[in-house]
C-alpha positions as CSV (number, residue, x, y, z in Angstrom):
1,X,119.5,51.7,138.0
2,X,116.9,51.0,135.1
3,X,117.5,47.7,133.4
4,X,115.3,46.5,130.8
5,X,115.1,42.7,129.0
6,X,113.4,41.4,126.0
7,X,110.8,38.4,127.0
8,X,110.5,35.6,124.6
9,X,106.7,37.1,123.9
10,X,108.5,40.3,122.3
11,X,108.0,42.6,125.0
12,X,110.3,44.6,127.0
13,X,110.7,44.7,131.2
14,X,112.7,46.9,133.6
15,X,114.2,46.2,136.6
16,X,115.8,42.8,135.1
17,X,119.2,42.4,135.5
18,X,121.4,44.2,132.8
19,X,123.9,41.6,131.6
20,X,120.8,39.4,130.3
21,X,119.6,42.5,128.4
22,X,123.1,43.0,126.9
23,X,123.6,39.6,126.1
24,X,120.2,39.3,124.4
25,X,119.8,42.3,122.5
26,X,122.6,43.9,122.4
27,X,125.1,46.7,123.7
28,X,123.9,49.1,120.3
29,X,120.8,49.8,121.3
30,X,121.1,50.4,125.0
31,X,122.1,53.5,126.6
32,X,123.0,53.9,130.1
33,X,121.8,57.4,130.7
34,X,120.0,58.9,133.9
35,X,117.3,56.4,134.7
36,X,118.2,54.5,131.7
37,X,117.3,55.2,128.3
38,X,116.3,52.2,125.4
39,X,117.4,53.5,122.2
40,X,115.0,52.1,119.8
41,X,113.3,53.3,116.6
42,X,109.4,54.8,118.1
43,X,107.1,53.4,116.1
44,X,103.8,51.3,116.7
45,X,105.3,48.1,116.5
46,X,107.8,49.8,119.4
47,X,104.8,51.0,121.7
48,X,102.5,47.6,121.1
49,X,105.6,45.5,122.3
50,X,106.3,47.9,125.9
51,X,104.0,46.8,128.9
52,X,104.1,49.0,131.8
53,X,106.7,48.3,134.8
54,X,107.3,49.9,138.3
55,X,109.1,53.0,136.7
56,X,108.6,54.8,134.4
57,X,110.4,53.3,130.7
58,X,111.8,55.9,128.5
59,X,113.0,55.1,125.2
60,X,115.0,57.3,122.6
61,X,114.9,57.3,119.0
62,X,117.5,56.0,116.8
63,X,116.3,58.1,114.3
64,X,114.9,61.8,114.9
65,X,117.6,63.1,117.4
66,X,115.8,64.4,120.2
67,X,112.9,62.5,120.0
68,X,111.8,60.2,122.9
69,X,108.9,58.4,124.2
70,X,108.1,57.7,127.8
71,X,105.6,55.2,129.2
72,X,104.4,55.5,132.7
73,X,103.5,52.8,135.5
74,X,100.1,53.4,135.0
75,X,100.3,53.0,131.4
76,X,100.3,55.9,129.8
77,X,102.2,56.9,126.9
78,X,104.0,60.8,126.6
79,X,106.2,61.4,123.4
80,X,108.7,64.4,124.1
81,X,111.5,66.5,122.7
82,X,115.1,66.6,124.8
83,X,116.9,69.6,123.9
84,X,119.4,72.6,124.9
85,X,119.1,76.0,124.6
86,X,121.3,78.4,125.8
87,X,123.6,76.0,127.4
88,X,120.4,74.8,129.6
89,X,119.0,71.3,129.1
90,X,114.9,71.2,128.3
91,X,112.1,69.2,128.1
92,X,108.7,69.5,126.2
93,X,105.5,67.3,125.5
94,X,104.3,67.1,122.1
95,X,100.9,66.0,120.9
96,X,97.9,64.9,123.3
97,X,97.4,61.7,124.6
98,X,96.4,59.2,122.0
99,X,98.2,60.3,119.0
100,X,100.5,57.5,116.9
101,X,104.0,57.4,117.3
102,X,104.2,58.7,113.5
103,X,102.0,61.9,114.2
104,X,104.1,62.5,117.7
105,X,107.1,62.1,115.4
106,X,105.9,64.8,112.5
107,X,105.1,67.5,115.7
108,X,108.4,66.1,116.8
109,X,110.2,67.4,113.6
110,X,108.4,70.7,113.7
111,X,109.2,71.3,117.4
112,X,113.1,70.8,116.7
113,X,113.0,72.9,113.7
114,X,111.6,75.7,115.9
115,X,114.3,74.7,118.4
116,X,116.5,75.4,115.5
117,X,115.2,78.7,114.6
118,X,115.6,80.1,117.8
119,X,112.6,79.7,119.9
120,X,112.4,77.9,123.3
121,X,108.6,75.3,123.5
122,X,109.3,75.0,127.2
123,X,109.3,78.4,128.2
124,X,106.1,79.2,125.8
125,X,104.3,76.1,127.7
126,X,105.6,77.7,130.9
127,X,104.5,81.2,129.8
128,X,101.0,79.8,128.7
129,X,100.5,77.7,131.9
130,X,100.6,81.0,133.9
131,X,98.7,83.2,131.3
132,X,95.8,85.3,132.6
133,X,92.5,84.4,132.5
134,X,89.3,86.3,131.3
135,X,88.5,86.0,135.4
136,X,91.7,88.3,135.3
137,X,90.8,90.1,132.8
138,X,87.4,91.1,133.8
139,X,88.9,91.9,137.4
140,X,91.7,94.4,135.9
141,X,88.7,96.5,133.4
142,X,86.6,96.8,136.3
143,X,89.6,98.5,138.7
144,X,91.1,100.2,136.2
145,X,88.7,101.5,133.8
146,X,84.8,100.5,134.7
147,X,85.4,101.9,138.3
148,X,87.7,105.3,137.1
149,X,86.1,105.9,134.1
150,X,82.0,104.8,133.7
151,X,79.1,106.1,135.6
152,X,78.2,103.9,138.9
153,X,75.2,102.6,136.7
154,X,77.0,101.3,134.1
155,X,79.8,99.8,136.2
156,X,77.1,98.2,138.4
157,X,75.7,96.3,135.1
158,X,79.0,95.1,134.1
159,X,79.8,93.7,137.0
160,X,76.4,91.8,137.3
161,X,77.3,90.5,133.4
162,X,80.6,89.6,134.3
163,X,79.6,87.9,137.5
164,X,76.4,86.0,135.7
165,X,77.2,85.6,132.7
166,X,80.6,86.2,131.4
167,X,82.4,84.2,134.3
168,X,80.7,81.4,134.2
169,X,80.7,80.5,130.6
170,X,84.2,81.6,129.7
171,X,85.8,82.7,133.5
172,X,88.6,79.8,133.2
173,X,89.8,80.2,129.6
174,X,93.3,81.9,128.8
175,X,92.5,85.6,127.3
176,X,95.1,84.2,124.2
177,X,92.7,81.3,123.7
178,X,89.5,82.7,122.8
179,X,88.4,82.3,119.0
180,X,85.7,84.4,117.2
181,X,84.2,81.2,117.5
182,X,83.7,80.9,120.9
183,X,82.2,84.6,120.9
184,X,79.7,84.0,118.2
185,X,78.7,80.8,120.3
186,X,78.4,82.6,123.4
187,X,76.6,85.4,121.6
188,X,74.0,82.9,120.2
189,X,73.6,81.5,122.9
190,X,71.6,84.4,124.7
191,X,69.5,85.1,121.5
192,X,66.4,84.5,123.3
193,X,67.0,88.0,124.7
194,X,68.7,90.0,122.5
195,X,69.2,93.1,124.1
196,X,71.2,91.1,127.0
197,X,73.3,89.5,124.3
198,X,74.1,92.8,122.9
199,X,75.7,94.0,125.9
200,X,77.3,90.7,126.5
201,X,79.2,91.0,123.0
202,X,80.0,95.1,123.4
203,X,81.5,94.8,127.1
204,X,83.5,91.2,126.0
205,X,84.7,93.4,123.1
206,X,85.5,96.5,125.0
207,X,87.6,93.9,127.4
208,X,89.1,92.4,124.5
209,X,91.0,95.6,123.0
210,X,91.6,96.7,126.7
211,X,94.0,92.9,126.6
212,X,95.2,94.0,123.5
213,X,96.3,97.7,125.1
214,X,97.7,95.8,128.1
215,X,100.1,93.3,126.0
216,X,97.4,90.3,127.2
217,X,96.0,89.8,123.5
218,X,98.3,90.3,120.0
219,X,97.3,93.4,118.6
220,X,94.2,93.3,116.0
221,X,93.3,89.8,117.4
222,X,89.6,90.8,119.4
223,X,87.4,87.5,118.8
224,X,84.6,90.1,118.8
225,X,85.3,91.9,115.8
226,X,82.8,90.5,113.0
227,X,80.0,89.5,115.0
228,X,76.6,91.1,114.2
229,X,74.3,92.4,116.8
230,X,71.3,90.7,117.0
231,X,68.3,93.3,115.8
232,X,66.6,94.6,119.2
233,X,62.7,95.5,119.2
234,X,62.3,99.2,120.8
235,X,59.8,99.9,123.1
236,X,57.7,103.0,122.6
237,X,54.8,102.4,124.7
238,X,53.4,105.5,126.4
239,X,50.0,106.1,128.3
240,X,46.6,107.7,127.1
241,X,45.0,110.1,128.3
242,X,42.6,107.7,129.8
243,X,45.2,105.5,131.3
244,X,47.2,108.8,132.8
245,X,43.8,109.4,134.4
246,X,43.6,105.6,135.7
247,X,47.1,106.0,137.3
248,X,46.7,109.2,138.6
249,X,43.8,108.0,140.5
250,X,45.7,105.0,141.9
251,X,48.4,107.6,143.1
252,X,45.9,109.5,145.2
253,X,44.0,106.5,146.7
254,X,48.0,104.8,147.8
255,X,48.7,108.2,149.4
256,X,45.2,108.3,150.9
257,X,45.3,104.4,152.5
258,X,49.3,104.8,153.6
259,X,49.8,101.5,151.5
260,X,52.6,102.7,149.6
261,X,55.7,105.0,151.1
262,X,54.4,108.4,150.5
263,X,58.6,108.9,149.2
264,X,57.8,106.1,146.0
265,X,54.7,107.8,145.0
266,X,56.8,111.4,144.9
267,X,59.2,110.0,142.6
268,X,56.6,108.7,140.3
269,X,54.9,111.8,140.1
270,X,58.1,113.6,139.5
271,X,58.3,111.5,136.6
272,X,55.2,112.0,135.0
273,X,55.6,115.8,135.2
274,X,59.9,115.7,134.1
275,X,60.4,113.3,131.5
276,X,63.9,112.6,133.6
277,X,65.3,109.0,134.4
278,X,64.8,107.4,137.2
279,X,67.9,107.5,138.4
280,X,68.4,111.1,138.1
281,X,65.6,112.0,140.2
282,X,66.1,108.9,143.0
283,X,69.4,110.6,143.3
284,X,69.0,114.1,142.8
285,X,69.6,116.6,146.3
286,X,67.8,119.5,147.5
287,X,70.7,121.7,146.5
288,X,70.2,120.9,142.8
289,X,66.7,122.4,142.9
290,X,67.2,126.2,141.6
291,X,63.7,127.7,141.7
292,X,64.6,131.3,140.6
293,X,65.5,129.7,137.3
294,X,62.9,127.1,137.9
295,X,65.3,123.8,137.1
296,X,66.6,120.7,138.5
297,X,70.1,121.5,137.8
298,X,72.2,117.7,138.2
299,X,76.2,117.8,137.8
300,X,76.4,114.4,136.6
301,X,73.9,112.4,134.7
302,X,74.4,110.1,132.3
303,X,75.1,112.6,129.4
304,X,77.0,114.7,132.3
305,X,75.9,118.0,133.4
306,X,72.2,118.4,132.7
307,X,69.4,121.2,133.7
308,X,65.5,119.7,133.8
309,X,63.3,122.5,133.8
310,X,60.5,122.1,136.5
311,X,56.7,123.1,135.2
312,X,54.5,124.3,137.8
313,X,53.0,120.8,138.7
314,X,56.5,119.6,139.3
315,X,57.3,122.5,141.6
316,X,54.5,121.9,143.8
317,X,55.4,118.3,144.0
318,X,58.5,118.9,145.3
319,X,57.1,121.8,147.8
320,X,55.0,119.0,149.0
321,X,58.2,116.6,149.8
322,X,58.8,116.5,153.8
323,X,62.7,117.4,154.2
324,X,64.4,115.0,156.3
325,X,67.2,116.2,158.4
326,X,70.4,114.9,157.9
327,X,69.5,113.8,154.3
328,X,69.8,115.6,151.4
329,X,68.0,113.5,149.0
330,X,64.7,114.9,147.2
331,X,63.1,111.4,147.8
332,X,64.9,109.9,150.7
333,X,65.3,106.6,151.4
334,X,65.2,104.0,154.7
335,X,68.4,104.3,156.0
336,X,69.9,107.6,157.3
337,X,71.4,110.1,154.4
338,X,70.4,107.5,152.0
339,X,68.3,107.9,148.6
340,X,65.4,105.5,148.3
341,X,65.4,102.2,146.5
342,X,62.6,99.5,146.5
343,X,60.5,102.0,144.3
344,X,60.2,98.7,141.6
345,X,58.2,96.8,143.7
346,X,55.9,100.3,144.4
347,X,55.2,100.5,141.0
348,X,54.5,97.0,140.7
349,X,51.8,97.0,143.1
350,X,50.5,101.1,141.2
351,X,50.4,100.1,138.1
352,X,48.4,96.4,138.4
353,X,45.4,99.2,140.3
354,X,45.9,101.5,137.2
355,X,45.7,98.6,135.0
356,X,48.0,99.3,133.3
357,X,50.4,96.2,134.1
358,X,52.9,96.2,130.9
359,X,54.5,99.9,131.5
360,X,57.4,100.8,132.4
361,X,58.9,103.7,134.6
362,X,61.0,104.0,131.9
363,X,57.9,104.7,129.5
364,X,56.8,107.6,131.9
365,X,59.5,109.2,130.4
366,X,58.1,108.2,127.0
367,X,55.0,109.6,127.9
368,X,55.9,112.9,128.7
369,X,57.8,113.2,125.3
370,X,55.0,111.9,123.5
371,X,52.8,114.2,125.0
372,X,55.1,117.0,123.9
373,X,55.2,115.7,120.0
374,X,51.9,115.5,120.0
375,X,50.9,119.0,120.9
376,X,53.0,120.4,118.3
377,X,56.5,121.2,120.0
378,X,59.5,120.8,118.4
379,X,61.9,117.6,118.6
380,X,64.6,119.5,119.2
381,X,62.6,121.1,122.1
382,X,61.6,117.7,122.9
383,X,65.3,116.4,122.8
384,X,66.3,119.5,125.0
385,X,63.7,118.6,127.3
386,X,64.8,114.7,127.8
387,X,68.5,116.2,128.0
388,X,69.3,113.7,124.5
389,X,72.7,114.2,123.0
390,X,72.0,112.4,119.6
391,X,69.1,113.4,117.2
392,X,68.4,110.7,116.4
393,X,67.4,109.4,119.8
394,X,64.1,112.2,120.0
395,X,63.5,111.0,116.4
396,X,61.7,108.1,117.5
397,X,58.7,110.2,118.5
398,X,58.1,112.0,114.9
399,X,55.6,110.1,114.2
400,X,53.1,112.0,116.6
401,X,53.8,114.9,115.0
402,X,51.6,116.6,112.7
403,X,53.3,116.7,109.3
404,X,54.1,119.8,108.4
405,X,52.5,119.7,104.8
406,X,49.7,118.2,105.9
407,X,49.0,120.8,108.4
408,X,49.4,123.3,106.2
409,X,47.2,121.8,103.7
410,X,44.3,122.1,106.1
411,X,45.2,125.7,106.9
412,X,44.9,127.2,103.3
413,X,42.2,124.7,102.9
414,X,39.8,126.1,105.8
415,X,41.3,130.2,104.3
416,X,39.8,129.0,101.0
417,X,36.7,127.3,102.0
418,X,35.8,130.3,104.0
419,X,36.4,133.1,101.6
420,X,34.3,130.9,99.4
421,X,31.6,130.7,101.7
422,X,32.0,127.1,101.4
423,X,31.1,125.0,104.9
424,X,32.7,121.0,104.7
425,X,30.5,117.8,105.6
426,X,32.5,117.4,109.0
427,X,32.0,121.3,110.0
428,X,28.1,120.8,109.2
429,X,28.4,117.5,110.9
430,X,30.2,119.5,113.9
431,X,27.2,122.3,114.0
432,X,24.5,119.8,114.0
């Protein structure tokens, strides 16, 4: 049984016997419930009075039915709201630790007049206590769409953003609890490198309306909406003719020495003379090479189905390949029926003896579209060529073109000039 007495210092104690309680303050404001309730008015002068005991003192209001405050052996204080609700009894907190007795008393208010509408607090805490995390989250969109519905690439890249990044910044929050705020922060937060920060916001937002399909997230509630990309610098760096020349002669002299796998230096070559991505030609098998139509014909790329047509340097590359039995890779790798990987490092080592230490494998690609402007075919050609689904993306190399007026400028010019008998500086310049 809880007893509780009033000290001559104005504070209250439990575990003293009853009677003197009763006698001293008296049988209205003393209720013998389970443990023992103090029925008192909570306010500060209230908590102030109360030192900790043994057991844990709970005190009910006089006023605010419902309301109740209970103070812990260690000291700490937890203002809560007793009700019933569908014939069951409940409890709920309200208001963090540290809050006055009046503000625990307003949320008080507001939480019974909830109560009254209908709603239960204790099964929404209990609901929210066992809410999924984005941990959860990221799990489910990589088994159930990543894995079934992206290319291997891509769902490779999002799980290294969701294990690196993504998890530990945010892994532990409730997918209900994220703001727009704590996106932009995120977001910001990688500005440094924007590209990486893109992707970060476009697969937290993909996630986000995948929670909101899934019943995790109240519809039209994605805390990525709203957020501007950060403006990414594109790369269109491409080699001269002089540095081609440079890395085709650090090619031969690898294959020569046997420094480099005589598989890495294939693959380069293949994308000099291809324009194709790297992974499409690490990956591609001896069955997709059609030479009476003279392609590379791939089933899946990352626009889907794609043909690359093979020039004549290309073709001889490939009759120059060693096939391996038991693998049907075009550029095999280590370990049996395998493609090869490691070719990073390779190029590493090429391109430092070419001197040519800030391109990409990527900007092979570049090159040979570049190459393509530049001696006057199309960009729809070009696009074809590169296997582009969007104009736009073969647009970026229109600048190597001649302009159209301009060339035709020079052709009515030279027509005139010659029927004029008329010879310019440059073409006397030329003949001296």
């Amino acid at each position: 049984m809880c007893r509780i007495c009033e000290f001559a210092d104005g504070t209250y104690h439990v575990d003293i016997i009853v009677d003197i309680f009763l006698a001293t303050i008296g049988k209205d404001i003393f209720s013998h419930h389970r443990g023992g309730y103090m029925i008192a008015k909570i306010n500060k002068s209230l908590v102030n009075s109360l030192k900790p005991s043994d057991r844990d003192i709970k005190v009910r209001d006089t006023e605010l039915s419902g309301f109740e405050l209970k103070i812990t052996p260690a000291g700490k204080l937890v203002y809560r709201v007793d009700y019933r609700i569908n014939g069951q009894r409940r409890c709920v907190t309200v208001g963090k630790p540290g809050i006055t007795p009046d503000q625990a008393r307003s949320m008080a208010a507001q939480t019974l007049q909830a109560i009254a509408a209908g709603e239960d607090p204790a099964e929404t805490v209990a609901q929210a206590k066992h809410a999924l995390s984005i941990t959860d989250l990221a799990e489910r969109y990589l088994a159930e769409h990543a894995v079934a519905k992206k290319k291997p690439r891509s769902t490779h890249e999002d799980t290294r953003l969701i294990k690196m990044v993504i998890n530990p910044e945010i892994g532990k929050r409730k997918i209900a609890d994220i703001s727009r705020a704590d996106m932009a922060k995120l977001h910001h937060k990688y500005l440094a490198t924007p590209y990486q920060a893109n992707r970060i916001l476009a697969l937290l937002r993909k996630m986000m309306n995948l929670a909101e399909t899934w019943g995790l997230r109240p519809m039209n509630t994605n805390p990525c909406t709203h957020i501007e990309k950060f403006k990414e610098q594109k790369r269109h760096r491409f080699l001269s003719d002089e540095e081609l020349s440079r890395l085709a002669t650090a090619l031969k002299e690898a294959e020569d020495s046997g420094e480099e796998p005589v598989q890495a230096l294939s693959a380069i070559r293949l994308l000099i003379f291809t324009g194709a991505r790297l992974n499409e030609i690490l990956t591609a098998k001896w069955q997709y090479v059609k030479r009476a139509r003279g392609v590379l014909e791939l089933p899946d790329s990352k626009t889907g189905f794609k043909q690359i047509p093979i020039s004549e340097p290309a073709m001889e590359i490939l009759d120059g390949i060693t096939v391996v039995e038991g693998n049907d890779y075009i550029i095999p790798g280590r370990k049996h029926g395998g493609h090869y990987i490691g070719i990073q490092d390779v190029w590493e080592r090429i391109r430092e003896k070419a001197e040519i230490k800030d391109v990409r494998l990527h900007d092979l690609r570049h090159t040979f579209a570049s190459t393509g402007a530049s001696s006057g075919i199309g960009l729809p050609i070009i696009g074809g060529l590169l296997g582009h689904m969007s104009q736009a993306t073969t647009q970026r190399y229109a600048h190597l073109q001649d302009d159209p007026l301009h060339r035709a400028s020079k052709i009515i010019g030279k027509r005139i000039s010659k029927a004029m008998g008329i010879e310019s500086k440059r073409q006397q310049r030329r003949s001296n």
